[in-house]
C-alpha positions in Angstrom: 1.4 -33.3 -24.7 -0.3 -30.2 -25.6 0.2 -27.2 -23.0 -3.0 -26.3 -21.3 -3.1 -22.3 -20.7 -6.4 -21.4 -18.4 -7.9 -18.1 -19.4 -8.0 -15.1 -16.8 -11.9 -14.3 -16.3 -12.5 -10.6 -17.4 -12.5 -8.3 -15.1 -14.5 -5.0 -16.1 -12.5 -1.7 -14.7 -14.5 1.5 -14.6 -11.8 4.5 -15.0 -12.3 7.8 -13.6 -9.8 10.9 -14.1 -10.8 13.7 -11.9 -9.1 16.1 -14.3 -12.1 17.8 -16.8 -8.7 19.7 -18.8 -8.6 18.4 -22.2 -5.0 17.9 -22.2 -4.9 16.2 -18.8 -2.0 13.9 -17.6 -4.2 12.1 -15.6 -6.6 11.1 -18.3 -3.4 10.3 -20.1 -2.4 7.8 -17.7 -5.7 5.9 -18.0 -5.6 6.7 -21.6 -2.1 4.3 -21.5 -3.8 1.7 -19.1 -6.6 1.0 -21.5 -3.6 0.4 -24.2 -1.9 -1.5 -22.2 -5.2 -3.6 -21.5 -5.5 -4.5 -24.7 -2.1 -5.1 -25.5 -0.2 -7.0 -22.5 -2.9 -7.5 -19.8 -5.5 -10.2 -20.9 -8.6 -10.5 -18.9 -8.9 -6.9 -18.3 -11.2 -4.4 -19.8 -11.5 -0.6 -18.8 -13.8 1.5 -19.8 -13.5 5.4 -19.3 -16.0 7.2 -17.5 -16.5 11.1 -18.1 -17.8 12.9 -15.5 -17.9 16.1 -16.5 -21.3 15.7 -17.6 -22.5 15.4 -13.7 -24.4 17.8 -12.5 -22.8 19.2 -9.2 -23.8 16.9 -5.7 -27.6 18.3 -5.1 -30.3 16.4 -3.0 -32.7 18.7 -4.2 -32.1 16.6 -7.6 -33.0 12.9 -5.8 -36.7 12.6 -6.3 -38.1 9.7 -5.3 -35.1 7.8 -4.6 -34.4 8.4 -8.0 -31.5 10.5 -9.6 -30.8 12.7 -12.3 -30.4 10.6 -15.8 -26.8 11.3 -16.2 -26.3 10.5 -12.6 -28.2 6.9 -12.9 -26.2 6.4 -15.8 -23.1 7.2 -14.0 -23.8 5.0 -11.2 -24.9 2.3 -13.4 -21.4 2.1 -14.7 -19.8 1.6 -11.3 -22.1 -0.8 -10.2 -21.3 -2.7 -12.9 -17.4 -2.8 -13.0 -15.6 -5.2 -11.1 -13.0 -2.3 -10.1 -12.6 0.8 -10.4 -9.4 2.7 -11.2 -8.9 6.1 -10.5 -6.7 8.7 -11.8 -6.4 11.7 -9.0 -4.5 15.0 -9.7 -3.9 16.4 -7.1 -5.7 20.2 -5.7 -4.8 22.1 -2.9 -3.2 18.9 -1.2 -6.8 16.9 -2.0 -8.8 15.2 -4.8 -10.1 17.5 -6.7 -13.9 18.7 -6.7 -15.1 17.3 -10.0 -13.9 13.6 -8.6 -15.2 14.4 -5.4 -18.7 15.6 -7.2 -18.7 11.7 -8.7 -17.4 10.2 -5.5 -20.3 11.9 -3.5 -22.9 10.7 -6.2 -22.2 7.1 -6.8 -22.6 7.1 -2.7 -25.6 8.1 -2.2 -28.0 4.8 -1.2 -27.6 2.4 -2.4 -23.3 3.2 -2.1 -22.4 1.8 -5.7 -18.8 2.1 -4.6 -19.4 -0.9 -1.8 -16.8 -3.5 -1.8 -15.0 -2.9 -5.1 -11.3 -3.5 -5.2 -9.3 -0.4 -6.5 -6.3 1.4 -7.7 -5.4 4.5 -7.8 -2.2 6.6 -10.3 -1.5 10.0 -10.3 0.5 12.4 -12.1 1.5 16.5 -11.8 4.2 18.8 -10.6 6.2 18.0 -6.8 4.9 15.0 -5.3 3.4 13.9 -8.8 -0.1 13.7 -6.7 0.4 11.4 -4.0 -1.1 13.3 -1.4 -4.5 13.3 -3.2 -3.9 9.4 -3.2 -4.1 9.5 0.7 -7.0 11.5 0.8 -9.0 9.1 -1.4 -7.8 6.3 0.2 -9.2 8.1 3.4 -13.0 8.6 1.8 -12.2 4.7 0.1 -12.8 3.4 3.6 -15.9 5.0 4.3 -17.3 3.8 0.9 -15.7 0.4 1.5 -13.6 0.4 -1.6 -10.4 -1.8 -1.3 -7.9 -0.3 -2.4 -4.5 -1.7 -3.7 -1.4 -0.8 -1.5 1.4 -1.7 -3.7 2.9 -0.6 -5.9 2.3 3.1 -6.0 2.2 5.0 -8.7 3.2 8.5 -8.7 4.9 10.7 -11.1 6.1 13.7 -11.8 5.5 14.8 -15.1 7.7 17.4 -15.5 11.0 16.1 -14.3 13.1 15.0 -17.5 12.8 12.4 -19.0 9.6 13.9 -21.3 6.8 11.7 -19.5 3.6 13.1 -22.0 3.7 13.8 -25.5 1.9 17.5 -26.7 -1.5 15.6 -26.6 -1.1 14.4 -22.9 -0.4 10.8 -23.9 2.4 9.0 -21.5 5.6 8.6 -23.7 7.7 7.5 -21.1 8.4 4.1 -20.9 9.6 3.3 -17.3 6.5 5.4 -16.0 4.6 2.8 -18.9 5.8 -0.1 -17.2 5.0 1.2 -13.9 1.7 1.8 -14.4 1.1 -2.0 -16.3 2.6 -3.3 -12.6 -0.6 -1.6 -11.1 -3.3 -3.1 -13.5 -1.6 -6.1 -13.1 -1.9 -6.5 -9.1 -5.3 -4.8 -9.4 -6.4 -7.6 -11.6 -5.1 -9.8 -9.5 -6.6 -8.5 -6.0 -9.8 -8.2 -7.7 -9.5 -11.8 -8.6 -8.7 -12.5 -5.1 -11.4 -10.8 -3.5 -13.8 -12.5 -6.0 -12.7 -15.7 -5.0 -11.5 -16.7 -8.4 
């Protein structure tokens, strides 16, 4: 008897770092996810977004419930993922302002954000960014994102064991598998929450 395997649906993941530094951790952690995607996850495809290109949060821009180009473009992208995966450095104990710029965007009516499941990693000196994760948890409820509670993910990319490489690419494979946990329950809750 021939094994039967059913095929995972694809999920589309948009990813968002809200580092703009070239060499950014963060944007090396989703740099790894969409490996890993590829590699060990089937049914999940993420797509980067950059946001740097977004002008910053102006109403004076909205004209006839219309937005700037590279703003409809933007929130074209989220509507269309299934989830969205962010990757949050963290500033001054908060998100920082260019993901808050995109945040603040993609809400404006209609809320593109509305009912998407999502994760969230973060990387960077002390508490490796988890106190930006609370904060976008926090603005997650008003958009009505769902977000993920377990596992975590966290790290401290300076503590030895080398975690990047010299171009900002995760090296370190623990932190690697960590992060493939994540994508694996956010496929998963996304799943769920799409009733498949």
């Amino acid at each position: 008897m021939e094994a039967v395997t059913a095929m995972k649906p694809l999920i589309r993941v948009a990813a968002l770092s809200g580092s703009l530094r070239k060499g950014s951790f963060n944007t090396g952690l989703l740099r790894a996810a969409i490996d890993m995607s590829k590699e060990s996850v089937p049914g999940m495809q993420i797509e980067y977004i950059d946001i740097s290109p977004l002008p910053l949060i102006n109403t004076d821009l909205e004209s006839n419930g219309t937005y700037p180009p590279v703003v409809e473009a933007f929130r074209q992208k989220i509507l269309e993922a299934d989830s969205i995966l962010f990757a949050s450095p963290e500033y001054n104990f908060s998100v920082s302002a260019p993901l808050k710029n995109a945040i603040d965007w993609a809400s404006r009516s209609p809320n593109v954000w509305a009912d998407k499941p999502a994760a969230v990693i973060s990387t960077g000196g002390g508490a490796g960014g988890g106190r930006s994760q609370y904060h976008l948890r926090q603005i997650g409820v008003f958009l009505d994102l769902h977000f993920i509670n377990k596992p975590e993910f966290t790290l401290n990319a300076f503590q030895p064991p080398q975690k990047f490489d010299a171009e900002g690419n995760l090296v370190d494979e623990a932190a690697r598998e960590r992060l493939k946990q994540v994508l694996v329950s956010l496929q998963a809750f996304t799943l769920r929450l799409q009733g498949k």
